[in-house]
C-alpha positions as CSV (number, residue, x, y, z in Angstrom):
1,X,-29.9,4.9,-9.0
2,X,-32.6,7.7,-8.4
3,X,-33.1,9.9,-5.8
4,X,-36.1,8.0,-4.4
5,X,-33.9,4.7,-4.4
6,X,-31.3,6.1,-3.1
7,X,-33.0,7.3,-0.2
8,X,-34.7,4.0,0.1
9,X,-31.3,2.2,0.5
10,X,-29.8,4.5,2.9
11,X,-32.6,4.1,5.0
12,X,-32.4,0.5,5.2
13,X,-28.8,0.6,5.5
14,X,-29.3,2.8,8.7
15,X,-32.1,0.7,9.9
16,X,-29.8,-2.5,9.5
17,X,-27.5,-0.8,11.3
18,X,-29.1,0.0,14.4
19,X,-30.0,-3.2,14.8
20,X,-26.4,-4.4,14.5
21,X,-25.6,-2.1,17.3
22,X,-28.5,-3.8,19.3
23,X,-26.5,-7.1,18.6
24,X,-23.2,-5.4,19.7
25,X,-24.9,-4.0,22.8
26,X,-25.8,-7.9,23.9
27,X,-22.5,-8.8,22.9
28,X,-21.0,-6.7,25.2
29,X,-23.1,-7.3,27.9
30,X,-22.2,-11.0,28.1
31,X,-18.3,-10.7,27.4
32,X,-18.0,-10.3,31.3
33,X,-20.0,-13.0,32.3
34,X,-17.3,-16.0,32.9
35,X,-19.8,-19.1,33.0
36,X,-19.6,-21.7,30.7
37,X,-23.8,-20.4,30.1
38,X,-21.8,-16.9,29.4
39,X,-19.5,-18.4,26.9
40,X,-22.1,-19.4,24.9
41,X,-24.5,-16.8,25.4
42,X,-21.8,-14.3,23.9
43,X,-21.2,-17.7,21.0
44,X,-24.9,-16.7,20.1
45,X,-24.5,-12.9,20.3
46,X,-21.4,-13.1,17.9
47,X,-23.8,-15.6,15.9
48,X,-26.4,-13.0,15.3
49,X,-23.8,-10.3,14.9
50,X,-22.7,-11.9,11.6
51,X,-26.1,-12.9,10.5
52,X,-26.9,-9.2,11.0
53,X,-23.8,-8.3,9.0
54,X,-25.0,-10.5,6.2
55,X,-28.4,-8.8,6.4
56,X,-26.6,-5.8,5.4
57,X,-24.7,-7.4,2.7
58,X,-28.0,-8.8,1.4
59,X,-30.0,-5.1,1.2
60,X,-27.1,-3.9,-1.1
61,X,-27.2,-6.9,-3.0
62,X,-30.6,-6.7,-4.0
63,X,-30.4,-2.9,-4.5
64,X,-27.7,-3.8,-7.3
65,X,-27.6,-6.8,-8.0
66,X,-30.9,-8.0,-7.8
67,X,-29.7,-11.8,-7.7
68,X,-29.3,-12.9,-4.0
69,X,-29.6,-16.8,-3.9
70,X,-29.0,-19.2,-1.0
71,X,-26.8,-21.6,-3.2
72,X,-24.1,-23.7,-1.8
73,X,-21.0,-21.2,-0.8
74,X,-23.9,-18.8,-0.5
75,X,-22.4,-16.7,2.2
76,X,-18.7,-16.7,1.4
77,X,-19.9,-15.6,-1.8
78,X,-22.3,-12.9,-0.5
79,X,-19.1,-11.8,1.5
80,X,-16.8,-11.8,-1.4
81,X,-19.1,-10.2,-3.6
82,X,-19.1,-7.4,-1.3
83,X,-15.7,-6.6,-1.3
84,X,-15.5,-5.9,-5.1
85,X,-16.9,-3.2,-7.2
86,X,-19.1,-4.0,-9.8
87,X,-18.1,-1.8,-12.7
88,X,-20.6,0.8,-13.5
89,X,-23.2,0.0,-10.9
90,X,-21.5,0.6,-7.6
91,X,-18.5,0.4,-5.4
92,X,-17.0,-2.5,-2.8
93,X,-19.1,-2.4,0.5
94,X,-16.5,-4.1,2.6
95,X,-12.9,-2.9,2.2
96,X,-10.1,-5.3,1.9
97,X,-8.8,-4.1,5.4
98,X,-12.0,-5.3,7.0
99,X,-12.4,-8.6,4.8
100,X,-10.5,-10.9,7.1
101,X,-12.8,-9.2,10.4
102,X,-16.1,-9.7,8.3
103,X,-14.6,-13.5,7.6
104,X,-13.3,-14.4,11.4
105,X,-16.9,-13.7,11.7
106,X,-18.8,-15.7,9.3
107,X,-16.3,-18.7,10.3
108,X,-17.1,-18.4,13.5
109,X,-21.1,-18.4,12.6
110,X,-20.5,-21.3,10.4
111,X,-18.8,-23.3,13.2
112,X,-21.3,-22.3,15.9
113,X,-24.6,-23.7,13.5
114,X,-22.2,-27.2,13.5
115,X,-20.9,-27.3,16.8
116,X,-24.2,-28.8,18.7
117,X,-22.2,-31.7,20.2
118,X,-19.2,-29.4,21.4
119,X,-18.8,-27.0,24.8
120,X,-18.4,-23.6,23.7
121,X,-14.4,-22.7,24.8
122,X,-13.9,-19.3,25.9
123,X,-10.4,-19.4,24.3
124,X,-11.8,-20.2,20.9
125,X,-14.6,-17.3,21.3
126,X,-12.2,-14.4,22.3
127,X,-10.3,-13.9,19.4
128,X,-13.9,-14.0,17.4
129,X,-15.0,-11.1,20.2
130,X,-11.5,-9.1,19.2
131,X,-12.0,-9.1,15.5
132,X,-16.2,-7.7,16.4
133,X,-14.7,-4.8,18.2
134,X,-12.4,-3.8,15.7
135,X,-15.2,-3.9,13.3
136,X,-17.5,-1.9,15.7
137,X,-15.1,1.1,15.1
138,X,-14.9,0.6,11.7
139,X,-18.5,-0.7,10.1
140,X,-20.4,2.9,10.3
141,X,-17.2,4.3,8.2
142,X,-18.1,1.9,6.0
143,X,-21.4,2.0,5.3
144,X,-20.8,6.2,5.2
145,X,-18.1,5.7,2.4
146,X,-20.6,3.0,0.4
147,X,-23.7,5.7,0.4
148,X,-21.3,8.6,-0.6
149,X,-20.1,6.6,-3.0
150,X,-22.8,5.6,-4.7
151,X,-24.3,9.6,-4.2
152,X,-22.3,11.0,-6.6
């Protein structure tokens, strides 16, 4: 990758993730609220938070890979692909200690777009909320470690 690419990427990277920390900022702002409208406002917010994830997964992809398709198993896929290195082209994105975080996540997305005839339950949400905090501390690490990475 040349320096003009490289530059390219990290800026897109950096752009993806301020807008992941917009998502977290909503997220936190309706984890108080104890309605029943609350529990599924912060549902959405989590939503988002992994479709923004996946937007990140999807900018490396097509940096590297160039081949980002929306087959069946598309986004498990997408997610699992991050996780390993490609030999010779560029390093895991997601390390293994944050693969179950990343997956509680798109799970959690996957039941939301399915769950139309079903109350949100706060119980079911929090554990989903838990995991996006511990990733909070942990994505910007990770996206620092993928562009030194791929730097040198």
């Amino acid at each position: 990758m040349d320096t003009g690419e490289l530059k390219a990427l990290e800026t897109e990277l950096a752009a993806q993730a301020h807008e992941i920390e917009h998502v977290y900022e909503r997220i936190e702002n309706r984890a108080g609220i104890k309605s029943a409208a609350g529990a599924e406002s912060l549902a959405f917010q989590l939503h988002n938070l992994y479709s923004a994830f996946e937007q990140l997964f999807e900018i490396v992809a097509r940096a590297f890979e160039n081949n980002v398709t929306g087959e069946t198993g598309y986004h498990l896929e997408l997610l699992r692909r991050m996780n390993v290195a490609v030999a010779g082209v560029r390093p895991p994105l997601v390390p293994d200690g944050l693969l179950p975080l990343f997956d509680s996540l798109r799970s959690f997305r996957h039941f939301f777009r399915h769950a139309y005839a079903q109350d949100i339950d706060r119980r079911k949400v929090a554990p989903v909320l838990e995991d996006a905090r511990k990733l909070r501390e942990e994505y910007p690490q990770m996206i620092s470690e993928f562009v030194t990475a791929v730097s040198t």
